[in-house]
C-alpha positions in Angstrom: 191.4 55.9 170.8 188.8 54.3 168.1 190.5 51.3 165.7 189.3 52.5 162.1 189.3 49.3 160.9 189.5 48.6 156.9 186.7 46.4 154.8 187.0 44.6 152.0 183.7 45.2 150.6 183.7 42.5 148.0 181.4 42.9 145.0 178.5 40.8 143.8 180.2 38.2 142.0 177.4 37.4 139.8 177.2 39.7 138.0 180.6 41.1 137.5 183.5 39.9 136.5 185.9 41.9 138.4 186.2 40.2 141.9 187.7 43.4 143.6 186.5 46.8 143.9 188.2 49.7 142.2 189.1 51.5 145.1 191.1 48.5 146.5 193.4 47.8 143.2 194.3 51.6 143.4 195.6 51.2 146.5 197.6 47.9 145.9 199.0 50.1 143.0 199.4 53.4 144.8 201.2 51.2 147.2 203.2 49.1 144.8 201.8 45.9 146.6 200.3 43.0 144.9 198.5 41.4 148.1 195.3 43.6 149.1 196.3 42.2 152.5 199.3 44.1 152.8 197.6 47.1 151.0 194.5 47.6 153.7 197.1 46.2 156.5 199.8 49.9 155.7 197.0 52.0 155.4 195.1 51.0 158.7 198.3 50.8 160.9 199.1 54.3 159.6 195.5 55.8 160.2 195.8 54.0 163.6 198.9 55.1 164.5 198.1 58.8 163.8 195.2 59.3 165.1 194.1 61.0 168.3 190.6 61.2 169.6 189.3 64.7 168.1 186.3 65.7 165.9 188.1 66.1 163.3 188.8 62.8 162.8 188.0 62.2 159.3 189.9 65.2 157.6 193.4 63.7 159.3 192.4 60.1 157.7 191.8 61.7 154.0 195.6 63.8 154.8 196.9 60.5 155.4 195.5 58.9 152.4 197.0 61.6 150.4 200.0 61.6 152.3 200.7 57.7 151.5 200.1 59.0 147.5 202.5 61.7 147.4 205.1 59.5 148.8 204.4 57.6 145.8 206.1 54.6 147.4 207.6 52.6 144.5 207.7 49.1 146.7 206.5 47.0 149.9 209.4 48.4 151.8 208.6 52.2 150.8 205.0 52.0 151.5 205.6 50.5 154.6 208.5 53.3 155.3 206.2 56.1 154.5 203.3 54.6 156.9 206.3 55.0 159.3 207.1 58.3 158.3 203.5 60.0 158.4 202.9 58.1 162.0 206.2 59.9 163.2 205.4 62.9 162.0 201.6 63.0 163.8 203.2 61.8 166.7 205.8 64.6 166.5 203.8 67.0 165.6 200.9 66.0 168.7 203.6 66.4 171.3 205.1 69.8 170.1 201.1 70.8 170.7 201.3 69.1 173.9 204.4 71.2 175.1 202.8 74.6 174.5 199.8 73.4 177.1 202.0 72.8 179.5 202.4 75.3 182.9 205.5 73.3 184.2 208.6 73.5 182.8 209.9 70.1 183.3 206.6 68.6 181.5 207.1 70.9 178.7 210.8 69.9 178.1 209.9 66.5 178.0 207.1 66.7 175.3 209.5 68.9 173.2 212.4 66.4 174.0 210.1 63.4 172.7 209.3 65.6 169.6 212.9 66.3 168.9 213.3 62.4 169.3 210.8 61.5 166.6 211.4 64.6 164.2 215.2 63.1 163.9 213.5 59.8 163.8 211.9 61.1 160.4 215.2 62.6 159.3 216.8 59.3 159.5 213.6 57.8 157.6 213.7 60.4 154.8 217.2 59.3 154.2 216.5 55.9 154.1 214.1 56.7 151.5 216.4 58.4 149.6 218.6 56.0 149.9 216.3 52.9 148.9 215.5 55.6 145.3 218.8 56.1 144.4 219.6 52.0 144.6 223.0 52.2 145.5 223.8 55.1 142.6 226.0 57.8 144.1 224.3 61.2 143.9 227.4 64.0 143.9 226.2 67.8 144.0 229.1 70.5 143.2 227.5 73.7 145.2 230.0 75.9 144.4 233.0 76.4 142.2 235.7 79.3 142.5 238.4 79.2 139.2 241.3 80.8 140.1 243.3 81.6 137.0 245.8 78.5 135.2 244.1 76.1 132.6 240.4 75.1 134.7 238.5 73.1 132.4 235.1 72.6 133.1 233.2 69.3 131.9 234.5 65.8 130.6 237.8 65.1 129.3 238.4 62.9 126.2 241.7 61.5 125.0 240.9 60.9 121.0 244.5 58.9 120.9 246.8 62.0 119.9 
């Protein structure tokens, strides 16, 4: 498997006064990191992780980049949950191909065993994610109601001291 490693390519500082390229501060934003480090660092373990040697290579590094934007990741943590999440979900998704190649059964259980694994593995991840939006508030969802006849009341009660 080929390494796609990130550059810095630093400007000439001479005759600019910005001493980071354009490209890189969107990604420290899009990533809600500060450090261009940590930025490059998310985004090349992510490419790395889910990548497998094909031609079409390049495509599944733009997906990925897009990917890591939609989950709009609104800290460190997040971005470096969602490099988690898209890696699982390659990986995931690469064995479920896997399984319909194999002739043997047992080989074919296994790579669909592996992708259950890792596709509950995401599960668990897109509830963390939740979880770290919400910040602790308690997110209650009535589905259904059934009123069946007496006083139902429907909304929020106030006393006005009578």
């Amino acid at each position: 498997m080929q390494n796609y490693p990130i550059e810095v390519c630093t400007p000439d500082r001479s005759n600019s006064d910005d001493s980071e390229p354009k490209v890189l501060k969107n990604l420290k934003e899009a990533l809600s990191t500060q450090y261009s480090e940590a930025a490059l660092t998310i985004v090349e373990q992510t490419i790395n992780g889910s990548l497998k040697s094909s031609s079409n290579q390049d495509n599944r590094v733009e997906a990925i980049y897009a990917m890591l934007l939609d989950l709009a990741p609104k800290d460190p943590a997040e971005s470096m949950l969602a490099a988690q999440m898209i890696t699982v979900h390659f990986q995931a998704v690469d064995l479920m191909r896997q399984a319909t190649f194999c002739s043997l059964p047992e080989s074919r259980q296994l790579y669909l065993n592996l992708a259950t694994k890792l596709m509950g593995t995401y599960t668990r991840q897109m509830d963390a994610l939740r979880k770290s939006r919400l910040k602790g508030r308690q997110e209650i969802r009535v589905e259904h109601v059934n009123i069946n006849g007496g006083h139902n009341i429907l909304g929020s009660l106030t006393n006005n001291g009578g």
